[in-house]
Each structure stands twice: as structure tokens, then as C-alpha cells.
N, C-alpha and C positions, 0 to 999 in steps of 0.2 A: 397275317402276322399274329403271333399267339402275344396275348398278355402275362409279363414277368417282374416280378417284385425283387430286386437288388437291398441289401443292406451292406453298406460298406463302413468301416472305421475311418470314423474322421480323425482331424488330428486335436491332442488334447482331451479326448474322452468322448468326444462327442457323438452321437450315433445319427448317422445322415439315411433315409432310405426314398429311394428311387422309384416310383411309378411309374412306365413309360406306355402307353397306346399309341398304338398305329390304326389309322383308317386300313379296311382290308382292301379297296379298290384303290392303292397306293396313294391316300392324302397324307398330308404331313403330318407329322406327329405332333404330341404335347405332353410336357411335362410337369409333374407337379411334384417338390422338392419339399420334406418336412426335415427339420434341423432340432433335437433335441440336445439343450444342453443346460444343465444346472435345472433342472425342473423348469425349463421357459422353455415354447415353442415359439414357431415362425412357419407359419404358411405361407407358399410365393408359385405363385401359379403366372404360368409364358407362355403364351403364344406364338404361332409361328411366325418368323418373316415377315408372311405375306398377309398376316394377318393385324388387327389394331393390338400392339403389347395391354395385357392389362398384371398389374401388379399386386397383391393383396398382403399384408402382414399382420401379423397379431403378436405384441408380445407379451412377455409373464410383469406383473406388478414389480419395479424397481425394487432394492431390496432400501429399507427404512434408511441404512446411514447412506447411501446415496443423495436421495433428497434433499441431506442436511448438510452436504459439503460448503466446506465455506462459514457457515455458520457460528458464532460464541458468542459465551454468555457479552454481558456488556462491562463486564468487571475484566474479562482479559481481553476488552479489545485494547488495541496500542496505545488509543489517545489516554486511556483511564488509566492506565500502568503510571504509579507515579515512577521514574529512574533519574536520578540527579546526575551531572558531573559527572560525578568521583564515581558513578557505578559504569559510567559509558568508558572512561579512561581516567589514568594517572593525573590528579591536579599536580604540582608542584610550586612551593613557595618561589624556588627561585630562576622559574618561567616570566620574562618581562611581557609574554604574547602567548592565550591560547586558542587555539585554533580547534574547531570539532565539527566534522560533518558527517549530517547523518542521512548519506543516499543509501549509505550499506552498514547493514551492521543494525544495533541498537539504537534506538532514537530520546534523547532526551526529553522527558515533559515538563520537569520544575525545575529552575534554575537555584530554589531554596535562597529563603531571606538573608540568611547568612554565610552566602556563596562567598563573600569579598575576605572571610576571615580563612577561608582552602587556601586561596590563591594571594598570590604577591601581590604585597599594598604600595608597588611598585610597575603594575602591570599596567600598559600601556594598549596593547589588542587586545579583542577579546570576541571573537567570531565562533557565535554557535551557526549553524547555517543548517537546512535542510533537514529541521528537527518537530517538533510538538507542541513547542512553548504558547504557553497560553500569557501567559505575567508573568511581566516585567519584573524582579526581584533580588536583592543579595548584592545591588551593582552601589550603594550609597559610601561602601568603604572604599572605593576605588576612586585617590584623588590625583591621579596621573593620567586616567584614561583620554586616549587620543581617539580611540577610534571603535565604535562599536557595531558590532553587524548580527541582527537576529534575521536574518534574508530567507522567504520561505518560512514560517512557522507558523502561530496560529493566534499571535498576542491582536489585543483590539481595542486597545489603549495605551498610550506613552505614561508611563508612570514611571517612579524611582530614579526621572534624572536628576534630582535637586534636593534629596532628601539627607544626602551625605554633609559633612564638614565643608564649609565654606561654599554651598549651592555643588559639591560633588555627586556623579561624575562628570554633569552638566556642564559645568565651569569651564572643564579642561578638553569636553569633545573638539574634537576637528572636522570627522567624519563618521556620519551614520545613517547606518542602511538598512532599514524597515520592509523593504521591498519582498511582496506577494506574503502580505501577512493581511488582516481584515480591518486596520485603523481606520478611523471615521473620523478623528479629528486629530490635526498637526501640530495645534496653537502650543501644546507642552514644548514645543522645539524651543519655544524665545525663549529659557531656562539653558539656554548652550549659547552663549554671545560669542564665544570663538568657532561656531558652524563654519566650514568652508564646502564643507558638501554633503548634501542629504538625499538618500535618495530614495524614493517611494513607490519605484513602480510597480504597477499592479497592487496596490497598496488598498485599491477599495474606497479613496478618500469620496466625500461626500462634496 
């Protein structure tokens, strides 16, 4: 069996060429397959059957932005971005409850000191959920609030329930849900005498 050198078009640009020997006393043959593509090779040499497979590859140096996938500076990762409220959606004064979750979409990180002057000083909910928030903030003008839930976020201290007009929004909570945020301590809750349900799971308490 005579030795023949193939070069075939791969698909995509690529150029594939074929070596094939035969033993002349009819042994099996073997292959050895070179793959050029984008300036990288790939050697990969096979044995037959009957023989132990051995496999070898070489490739070309990744190209640089490769390596850095995934990567950014520390100023545009998400937690650093400051975005309030009013950049994630519409506040409106004359909302008694707002609601904002951020599994999809934009995520808020500051809630802004003077959050309670956006929104109705009449609002009663107020559920940021599945957002960034580090502090507690902007909640002291709210002297109706019933119910507050910063659930999943990233606060790690209870501040600003009692800073409001007559111990507000403290005063007038019902219901508040901390839960899978990093707080270590609870004690700020006795500032809500009308608590009827608090909830802190995965809360991190100490």
C-alpha cells in the first residue's frame, strides 16, 4: 500500500490534511489528523482498535480577551452602581403600597435618605425584595407604615425605624421581613410595639 497525502476543505475555512499509512504485510493502519484553524493547531494521533488509543493535542495560546471574560472594573460591578427607586420604576405619590422586585431587571442599591418625600406619606407597604440594599434609609417620613419588607438584600443593621415623627415608621409597623439579608443584631425591633410578625430567616442572627 502506497503512501497518500489528502488535503480536504473543512467547513468554515478551515484546512484539515490526512496522512494515512498502511503496514504492507496488511497491519492496520493509523492516522494522524492536523486541524488548522485561526493560526492554532491541534495534533491528535489514533490508534487502531486493537491497539491501546493514545491521544495527544496541542493548542494555540487563547486569544487575550478570552481570559478576561466575565471580568470588570470594581466601579461597574452591580453592588457599586448606586440606582434608587425612581431609576428602577415610576414612584408615585398617590400609591398607598410599593412593591419592587429585583430577580430580573435592574436592582436597586440605595434607597436615598429622602426616599419618604418620592412617595405618599400615606403609604402603608413598602416591599423592596431581591435587590442590593446595604442601609436602611429615607423610611422616617412614613407615619402609616404597616408593613416593611427588604427580603434578600444586603442591609446588616436595623436602623431608621424610630427616627421619624412620633418614633415613625416604627410606631405603626405590623409586619417586617429582614429575611436573607446579613443582620447580627435584632434588639432595634422593640422601637415597633405594635410587631405582630417579624421575620428573619436566614438572617445571619448572632
Amino acid at each position: 500500500m502506497t503512501t497518500e497525502d489528502q488535503k480536504e476543505e473543512a467547513p468554515h475555512g478551515e484546512t484539515m490534511e490526512n496522512a494515512t499509512t498502511g503496514a504492507e504485510s496488511g497491519g492496520t493502519a493509523a492516522t494522524a489528523v492536523v486541524v488548522v484553524n485561526n493560526n492554532e493547531t491541534v495534533d491528535a494521533t489514533t490508534a487502531s482498535d486493537d491497539d491501546n488509543t493514545t491521544r495527544r493535542a496541542r493548542l494555540g495560546e487563547l486569544p487575550v480577551e478570552w481570559t478576561q471574560m466575565g471580568q470588570c472594573d470594581d466601579a461597574d460591578a452591580p453592588v457599586n452602581v448606586i440606582r434608587y427607586p425612581s431609576e428602577v420604576t415610576e414612584i408615585s405619590k398617590d400609591d398607598d403600597e410599593i412593591m419592587i422586585v429585583g430577580t430580573a431587571g435592574k436592582k436597586i442599591t440605595r434607597i436615598g435618605p429622602t426616599f419618604y418625600q418620592e412617595a405618599s406619606p400615606q403609604l402603608k407597604k413598602l416591599i423592596f425584595r431581591s435587590h442590593l440594599i446595604k442601609v436602611m434609609e429615607g423610611l422616617d417620613g412614613f407615619t402609616q407604615l404597616e408593613l416593611l419588607e427588604l427580603y434578600d438584600n444586603m442591609v446588616d443593621e436595623l436602623k431608621n425605624l424610630n427616627d421619624g415623627e412620633q418614633g415613625a415608621p416604627g410606631r405603626t409597623l405590623l409586619n417586617l421581613d429582614m429575611s436573607y439579608n446579613v443582620i447580627r443584631d435584632m434588639k432595634p425591633v422593640e422601637c415597633c410595639p405594635n410587631l405582630q410578625e417579624l421575620c428573619t430567616y436566614q438572617a445571619y442572627l448572632d
